[in-house]
C-alpha positions as YAML, in Angstrom:
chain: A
units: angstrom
residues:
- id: 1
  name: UNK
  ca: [216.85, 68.57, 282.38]
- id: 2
  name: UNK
  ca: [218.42, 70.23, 279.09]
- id: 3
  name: UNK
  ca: [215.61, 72.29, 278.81]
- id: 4
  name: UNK
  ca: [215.76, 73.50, 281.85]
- id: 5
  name: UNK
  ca: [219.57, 74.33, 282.10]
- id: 6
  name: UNK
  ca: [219.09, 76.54, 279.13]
- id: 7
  name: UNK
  ca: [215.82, 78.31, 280.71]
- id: 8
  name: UNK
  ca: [217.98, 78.92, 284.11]
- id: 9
  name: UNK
  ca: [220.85, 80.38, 281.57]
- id: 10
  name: UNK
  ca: [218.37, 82.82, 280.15]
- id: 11
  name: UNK
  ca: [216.27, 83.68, 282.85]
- id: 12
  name: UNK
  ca: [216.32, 84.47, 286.58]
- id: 13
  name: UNK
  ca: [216.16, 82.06, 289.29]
- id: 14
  name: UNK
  ca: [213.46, 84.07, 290.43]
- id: 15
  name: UNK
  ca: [211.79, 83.39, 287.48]
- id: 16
  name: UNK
  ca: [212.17, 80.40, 286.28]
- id: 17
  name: UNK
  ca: [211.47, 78.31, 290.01]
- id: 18
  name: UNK
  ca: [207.36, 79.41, 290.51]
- id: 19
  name: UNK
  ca: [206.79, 78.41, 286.84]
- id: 20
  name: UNK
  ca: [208.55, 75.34, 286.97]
- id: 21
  name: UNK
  ca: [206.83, 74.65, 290.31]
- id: 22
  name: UNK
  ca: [203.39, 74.96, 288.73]
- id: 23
  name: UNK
  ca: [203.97, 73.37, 285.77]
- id: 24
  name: UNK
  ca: [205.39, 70.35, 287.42]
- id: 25
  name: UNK
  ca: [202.07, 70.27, 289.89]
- id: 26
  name: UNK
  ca: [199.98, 71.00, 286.52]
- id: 27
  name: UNK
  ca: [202.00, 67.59, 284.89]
- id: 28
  name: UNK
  ca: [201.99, 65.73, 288.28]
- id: 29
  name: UNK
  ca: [197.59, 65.85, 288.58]
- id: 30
  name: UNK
  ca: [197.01, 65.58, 284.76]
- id: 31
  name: UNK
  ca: [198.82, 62.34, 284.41]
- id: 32
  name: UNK
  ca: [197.49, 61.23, 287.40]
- id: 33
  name: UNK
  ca: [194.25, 61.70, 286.14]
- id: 34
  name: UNK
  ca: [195.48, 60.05, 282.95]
- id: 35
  name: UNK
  ca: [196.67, 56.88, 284.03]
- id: 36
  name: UNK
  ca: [194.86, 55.94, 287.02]
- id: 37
  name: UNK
  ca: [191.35, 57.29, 285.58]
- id: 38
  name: UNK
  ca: [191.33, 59.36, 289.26]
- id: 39
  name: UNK
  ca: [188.34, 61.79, 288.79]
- id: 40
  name: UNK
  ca: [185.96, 58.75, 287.93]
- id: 41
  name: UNK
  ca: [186.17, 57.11, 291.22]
- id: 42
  name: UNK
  ca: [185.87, 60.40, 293.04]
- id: 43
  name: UNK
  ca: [182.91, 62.18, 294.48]
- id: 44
  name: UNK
  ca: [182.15, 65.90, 292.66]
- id: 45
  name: UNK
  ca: [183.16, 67.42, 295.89]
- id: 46
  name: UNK
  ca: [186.48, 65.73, 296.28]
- id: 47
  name: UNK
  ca: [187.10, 66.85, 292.61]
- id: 48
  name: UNK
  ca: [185.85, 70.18, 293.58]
- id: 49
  name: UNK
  ca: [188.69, 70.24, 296.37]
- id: 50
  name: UNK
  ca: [191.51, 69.43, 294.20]
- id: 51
  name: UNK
  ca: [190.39, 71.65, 291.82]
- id: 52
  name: UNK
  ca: [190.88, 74.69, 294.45]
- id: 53
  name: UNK
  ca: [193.78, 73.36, 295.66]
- id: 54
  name: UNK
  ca: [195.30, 73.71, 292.41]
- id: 55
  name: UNK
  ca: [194.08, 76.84, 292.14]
- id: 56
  name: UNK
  ca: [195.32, 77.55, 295.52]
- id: 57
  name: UNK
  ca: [198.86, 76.98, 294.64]
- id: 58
  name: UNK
  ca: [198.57, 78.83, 291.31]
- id: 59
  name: UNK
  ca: [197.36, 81.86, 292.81]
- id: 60
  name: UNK
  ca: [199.95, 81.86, 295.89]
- id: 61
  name: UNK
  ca: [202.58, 81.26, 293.80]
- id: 62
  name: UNK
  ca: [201.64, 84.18, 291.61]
- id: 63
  name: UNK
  ca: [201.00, 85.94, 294.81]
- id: 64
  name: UNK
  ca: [204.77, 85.58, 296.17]
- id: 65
  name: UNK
  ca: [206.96, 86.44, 293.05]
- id: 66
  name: UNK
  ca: [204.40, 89.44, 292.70]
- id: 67
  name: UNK
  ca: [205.01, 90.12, 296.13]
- id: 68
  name: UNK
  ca: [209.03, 89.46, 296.00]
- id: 69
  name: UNK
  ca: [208.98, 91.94, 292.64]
- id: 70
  name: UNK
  ca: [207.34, 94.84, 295.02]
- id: 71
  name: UNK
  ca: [209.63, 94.60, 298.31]
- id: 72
  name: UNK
  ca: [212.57, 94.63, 295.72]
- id: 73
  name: UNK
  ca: [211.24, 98.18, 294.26]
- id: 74
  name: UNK
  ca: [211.34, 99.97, 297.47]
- id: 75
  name: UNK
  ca: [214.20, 102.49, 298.14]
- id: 76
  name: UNK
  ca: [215.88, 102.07, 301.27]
- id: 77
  name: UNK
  ca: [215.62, 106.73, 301.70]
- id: 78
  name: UNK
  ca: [211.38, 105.86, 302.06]
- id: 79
  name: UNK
  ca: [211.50, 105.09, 305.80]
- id: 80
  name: UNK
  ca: [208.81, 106.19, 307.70]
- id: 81
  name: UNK
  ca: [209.98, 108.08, 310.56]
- id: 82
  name: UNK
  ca: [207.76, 108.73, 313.96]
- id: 83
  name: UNK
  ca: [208.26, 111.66, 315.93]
- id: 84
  name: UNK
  ca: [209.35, 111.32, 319.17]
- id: 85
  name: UNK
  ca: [207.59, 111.96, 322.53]
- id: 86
  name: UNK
  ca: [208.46, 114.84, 323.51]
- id: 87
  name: UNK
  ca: [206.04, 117.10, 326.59]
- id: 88
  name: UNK
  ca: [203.65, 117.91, 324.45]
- id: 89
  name: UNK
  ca: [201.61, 115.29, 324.53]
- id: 90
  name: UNK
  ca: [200.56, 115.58, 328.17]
- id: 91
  name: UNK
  ca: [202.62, 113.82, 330.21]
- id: 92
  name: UNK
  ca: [205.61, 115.45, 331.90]
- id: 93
  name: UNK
  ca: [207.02, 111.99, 333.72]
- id: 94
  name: UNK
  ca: [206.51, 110.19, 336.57]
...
């Protein structure tokens, strides 16, 4: 918990949270592996699936803050702006 009150002192929020996230997942499945000897009992295609679920949060995470970094570079005077209908397009009313 020290270690990660200095991080969060240094770095952003925004930062710091997916890593952490990941890293605690990473932890989480290696000890689990570890001490209860998981993958031995486990078919290769069970394996398989909690090998691309890991991969599946690794890669949305990265996704997201990538994501988060590109909405936040957008300037507000980029809007797209339609024209409006006006007659020329055919139809004078009904």
């Amino acid at each position: 918990m020290n270690y990660l009150n200095k991080v969060l002192d240094t770095f952003n929020t925004a930062v710091v949270s997916p890593i952490y996230y990941v890293m605690f997942t990473t932890f989480t499945i290696v000890a689990s592996v570890i001490m209860f000897k998981d993958w031995d009992r486990q078919s290769p295609t069970q394996v398989i699936t909690e090998i691309c679920g890991f991969v599946t949060i690794l890669s949305g995470t990265f996704l997201l803050h990538k994501t988060k970094d590109m909405a936040d570079g957008l300037q507000p005077s980029l809007s797209v702006r339609l024209p409006k209908h006006s007659e020329e397009d055919g139809f004078d009313g009904w």
